[in-house]
Structures are given as structure tokens and as C-alpha cells.
C-alpha positions in Angstrom: 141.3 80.4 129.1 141.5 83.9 129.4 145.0 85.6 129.2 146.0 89.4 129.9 148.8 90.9 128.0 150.7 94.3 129.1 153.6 95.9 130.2 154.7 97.9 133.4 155.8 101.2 132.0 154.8 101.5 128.5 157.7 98.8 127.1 157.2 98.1 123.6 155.9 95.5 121.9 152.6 94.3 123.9 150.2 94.5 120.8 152.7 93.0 118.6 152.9 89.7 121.4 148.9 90.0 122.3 148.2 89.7 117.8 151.0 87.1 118.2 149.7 84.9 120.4 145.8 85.4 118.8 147.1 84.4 115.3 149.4 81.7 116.0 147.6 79.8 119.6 146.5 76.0 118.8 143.2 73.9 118.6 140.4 75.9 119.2 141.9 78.8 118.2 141.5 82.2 120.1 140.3 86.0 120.0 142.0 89.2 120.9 140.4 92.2 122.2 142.1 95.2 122.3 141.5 97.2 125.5 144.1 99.4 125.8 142.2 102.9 127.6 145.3 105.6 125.5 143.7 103.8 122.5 143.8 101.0 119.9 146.5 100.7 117.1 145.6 98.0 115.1 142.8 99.1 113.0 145.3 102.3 111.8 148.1 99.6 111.2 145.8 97.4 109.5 144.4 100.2 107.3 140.8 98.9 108.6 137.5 100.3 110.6 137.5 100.0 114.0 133.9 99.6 114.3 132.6 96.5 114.7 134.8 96.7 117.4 135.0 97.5 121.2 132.8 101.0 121.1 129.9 98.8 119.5 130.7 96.4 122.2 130.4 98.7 124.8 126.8 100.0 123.2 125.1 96.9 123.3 126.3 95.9 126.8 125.1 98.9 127.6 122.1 98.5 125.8 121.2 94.7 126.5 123.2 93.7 129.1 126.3 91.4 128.9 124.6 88.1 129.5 122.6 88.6 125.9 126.2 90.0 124.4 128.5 87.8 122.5 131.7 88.9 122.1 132.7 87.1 118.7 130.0 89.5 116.8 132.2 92.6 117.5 135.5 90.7 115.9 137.2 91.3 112.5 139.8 89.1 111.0 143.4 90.6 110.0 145.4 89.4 107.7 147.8 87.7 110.0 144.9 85.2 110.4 143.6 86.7 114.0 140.0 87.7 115.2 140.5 91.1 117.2 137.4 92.9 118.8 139.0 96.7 117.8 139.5 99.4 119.6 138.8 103.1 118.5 141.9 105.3 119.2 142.7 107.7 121.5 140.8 108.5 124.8 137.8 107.8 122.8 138.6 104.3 124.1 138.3 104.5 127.5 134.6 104.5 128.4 134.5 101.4 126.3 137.3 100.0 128.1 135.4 100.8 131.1 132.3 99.0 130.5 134.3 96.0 129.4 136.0 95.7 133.1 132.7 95.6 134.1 131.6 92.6 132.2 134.2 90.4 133.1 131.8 87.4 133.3 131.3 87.8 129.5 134.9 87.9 128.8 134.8 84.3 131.2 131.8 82.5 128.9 133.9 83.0 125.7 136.8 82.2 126.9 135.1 78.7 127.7 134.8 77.6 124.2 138.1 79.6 122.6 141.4 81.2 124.4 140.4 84.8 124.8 143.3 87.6 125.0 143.3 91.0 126.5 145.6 93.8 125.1 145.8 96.0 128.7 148.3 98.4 127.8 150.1 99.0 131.0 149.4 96.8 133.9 149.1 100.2 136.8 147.3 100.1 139.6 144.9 102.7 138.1 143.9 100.6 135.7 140.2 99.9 135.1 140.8 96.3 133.8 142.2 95.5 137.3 139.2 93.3 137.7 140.1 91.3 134.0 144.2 91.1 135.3 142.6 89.3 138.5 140.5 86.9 136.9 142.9 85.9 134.1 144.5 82.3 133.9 148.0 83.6 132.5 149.3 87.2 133.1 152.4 88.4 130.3 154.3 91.3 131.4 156.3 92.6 128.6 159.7 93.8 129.4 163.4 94.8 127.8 165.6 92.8 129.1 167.6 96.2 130.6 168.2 97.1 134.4 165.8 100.3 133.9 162.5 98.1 132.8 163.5 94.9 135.1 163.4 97.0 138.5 160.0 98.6 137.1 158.8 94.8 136.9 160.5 94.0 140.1 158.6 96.9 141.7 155.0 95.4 140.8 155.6 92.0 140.5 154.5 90.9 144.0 151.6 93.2 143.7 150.3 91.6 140.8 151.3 87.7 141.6 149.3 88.5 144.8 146.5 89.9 143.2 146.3 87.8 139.9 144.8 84.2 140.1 146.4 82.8 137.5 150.4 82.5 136.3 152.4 85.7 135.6 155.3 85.6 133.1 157.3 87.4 131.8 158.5 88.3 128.2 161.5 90.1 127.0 161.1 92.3 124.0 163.9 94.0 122.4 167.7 94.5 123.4 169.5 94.3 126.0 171.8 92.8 128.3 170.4 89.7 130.3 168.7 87.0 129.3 166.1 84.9 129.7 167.9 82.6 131.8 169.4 85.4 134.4 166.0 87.6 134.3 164.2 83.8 135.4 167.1 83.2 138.1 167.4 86.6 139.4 164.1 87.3 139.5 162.3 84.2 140.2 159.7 84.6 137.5 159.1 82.4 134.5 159.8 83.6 130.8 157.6 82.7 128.5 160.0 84.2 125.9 162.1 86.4 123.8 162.4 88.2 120.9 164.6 90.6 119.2 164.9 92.4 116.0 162.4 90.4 113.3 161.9 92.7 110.0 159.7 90.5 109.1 157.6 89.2 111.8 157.7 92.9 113.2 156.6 93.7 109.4 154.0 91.5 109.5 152.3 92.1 113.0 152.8 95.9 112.3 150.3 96.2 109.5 153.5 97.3 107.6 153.6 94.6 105.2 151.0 93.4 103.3 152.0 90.0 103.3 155.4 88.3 103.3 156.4 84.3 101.9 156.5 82.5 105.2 156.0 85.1 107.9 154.9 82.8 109.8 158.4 81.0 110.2 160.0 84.5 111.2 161.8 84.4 114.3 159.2 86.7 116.4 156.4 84.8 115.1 157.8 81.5 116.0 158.5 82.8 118.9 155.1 84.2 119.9 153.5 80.5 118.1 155.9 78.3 121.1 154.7 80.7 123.9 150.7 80.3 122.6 151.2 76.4 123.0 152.6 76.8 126.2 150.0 78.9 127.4 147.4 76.3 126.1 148.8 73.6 127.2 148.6 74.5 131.1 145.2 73.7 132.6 143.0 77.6 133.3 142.2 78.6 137.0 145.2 77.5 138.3 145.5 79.1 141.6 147.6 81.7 142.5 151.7 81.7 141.7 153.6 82.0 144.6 155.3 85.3 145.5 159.1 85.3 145.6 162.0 86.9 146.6 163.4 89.4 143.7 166.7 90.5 145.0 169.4 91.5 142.0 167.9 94.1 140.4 167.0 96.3 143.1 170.8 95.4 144.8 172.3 96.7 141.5 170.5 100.3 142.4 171.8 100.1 145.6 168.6 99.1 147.8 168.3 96.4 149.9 164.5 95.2 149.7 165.0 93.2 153.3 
């Protein structure tokens, strides 16, 4: 299946779930590629080369056309026992992130024969991977769970449940004050999950540790390792979600959305 990881206004934490998700999903096993246009982070974190990665990727669509391109040759292995396809950082990744929104039928062969995730960045409307968020089987907004974020989610959400094929979740990263039972009621959306503060975990899918005895029992790893089997367990190409009425958030700013 193919799955599309982002957030609405640059909430943090969607790398950390996207590597999350590639190192601890079941069975087959998946691959992350990292397709944020401001730039890749996890080669720097990981204190490795970017290239083979997404530039090289880009090249030899370019160069050979996507049907002749397999996307598991431009993959490295990090030590949290994931296979990302890297991207170079800065702006220098945009004309790669470019080309890949243009191949989306490539991204839709591999993810055939193993889960593939996309690292968006933020899910705008501007966004050149548009076509990828469409074609997805499972779309993860990342959020914190404050009024501020959850009205920027509430803004877009119908735009992208009518857009996006598949199912949209949410996930709530970080502190604050509802939970994942009122941001599911109040907002009509499932959540795929939570996390807070993890030293380790964080640590771990950071780059900032090295390694850690058992980081893969940390709460935010756990975490991420539930919401990878849920994902896998639903059947891809699922249809549409249905839009719904998101009322509380907006009412608490004083607008009526009726």
C-alpha cells in the first residue's frame, strides 16, 4: 500500500512518525522516501550521504524513464532498521521532489510488493506531491493536540478527505490539551495515535543516539509499531472516507461553519 505522511502547518514530528512507521510496519516490511520539497533531514541526523537517494532517483527517471526505475536501488538502511530513499537538503530538493510527483505509477508498482511511505512535509494545496496525497491508500496528518493546530486541520480536512482516495487520520504529536478521544468525537476523524515526550524513542528516531537497549519498546516507538499494523491490516484502495461535519473547534473561535 502506499501511505503519505504530513502535517498542515509545519507541526512537528512527521519524519520522526514517517521513519516510525518504515522501521517498525509488519510482514513484508516497507520503504520510506523522503520527499519533503524545504529538504531532507535524515541523512544529517543519521550522520550519512544522501546520495543514493532521491536526487539520483530523480536522474535516472529522468534519464530512463520510470517504468525501467526501481525505487529500492536508491534506498539506504539506518540504524533504526528502516530503508529510506534520502533526500538532499534544502531547496536542492525540490526538482527531485518534482519529478517524483510525476512518477506516481512507480511509487504504485513498489508499493505492490512492500508498504511504501511518503514523508510530504506539509500537506498545502501548493504542493507538488498533490498527485501522490490522491493516490495514497492511508493519509496521516500530524497534529498537536492544541486549539491553534486542530482548527488548521479542521480548515483542510474536507479538502483533503474529498480529494484523497484512501483513509485520512489523524496523529497527535506532542502536548496539549485534548485527546485522542475528544479530537475523534469533535472532529469526526479517526486517530491513528499519540505520542508525547519519549527521550528515547525521540533519541532514537532523531539520529541522536546511536543506539539505546530496547528502543524499540519506548513509548513513541511502540506507538508508531501499533499504528504500522493498523495501517497494514486494512485492505489498500479503499475508496474514499466520507466527509463530515467538524464543528467544535471552529465554535471555540467563534465561527459558525453552517
Amino acid at each position: 500500500m502506499l501511505v503519505v505522511v504530513g502535517s498542515i502547518k509545519g507541526s512537528p514530528g512527521v519524519t520522526s512518525l514517517a521513519l516510525g512507521l518504515a522501521s517498525r510496519w509488519p510482514d513484508t516490511g516497507s520503504l520510506l522516501v523522503e520527499a519533503d520539497s524545504d529538504g531532507g533531514d535524515l541523512a544529517a541526523r543519521f550522520g550519512v550521504n544522501p546520495e543514493p537517494g532521491l536526487a539520483a532517483l530523480a536522474l535516472a527517471i529522468r534519464s530512463s524513464g520510470p517504468d525501467t526505475v526501481a525505487l529500492e536501488g536508491f534506498a539506504q538502511r539506518l540504524r533504526v532498521d528502516a530503508e529510506v530513499v534520502l533526500a538532499p537538503p534544502s531547496d536542492a530538493a525540490a526538482p527531485a521532489v518534482e519529478q517524483l510527483a510525476a512518477s506516481v505509477p512507480m511509487l504504485g508498482r513498489a508499493a505492490v510488493h512492500r508498504s511504501v511511505i511518503v514523508d510530504v512535509g506539509r500537506l498545502s494545496r501548493r504542493s507538488p506531491l498533490a498527485p501522490v496525497v490522491q493516490a495514497a491508500d492511508h493519509v496521516v496528518v500530524v497534529a498537536t493536540p492544541n486549539l491553534a493546530d486542530l482548527t488548521q486541520v479542521f480548515s483542510r480536512l474536507q479538502r483533503l478527505r474529498a480529494t484523497a482516495r484512501g483513509h485520512v487520520w489523524v496523529w497527535l504529536s506532542g502536548a496539549g490539551p485534548y485527546d485522542e478521544a475528544e479530537v475523534s468525537a469533535d472532529l469526526s476523524v479517526a486517530v491513528l495515535g499519540t505520542v508525547g515526550r519519549d527521550k528515547v524513542g525521540a533519541g532514537m528516531l532523531t539520529g541522536r543516539y546511536l543506539t539505546a537497549p530496547g528502543w524499540w519498546r519506548s513509548p513513541m516507538v511502540r506507538a508508531a509499531g501499533d499504528a504500522a499494523a493498523r495501517l497494514a491490516d486494512i485492505p489498500p484502495a479503499v475508496g474514499h472516507a466520507e466527509v463530515r461535519n467538524l464543528m467544535p473547534y471552529v465554535n471555540a473561535m467563534g465561527v459558525n461553519p453552517r
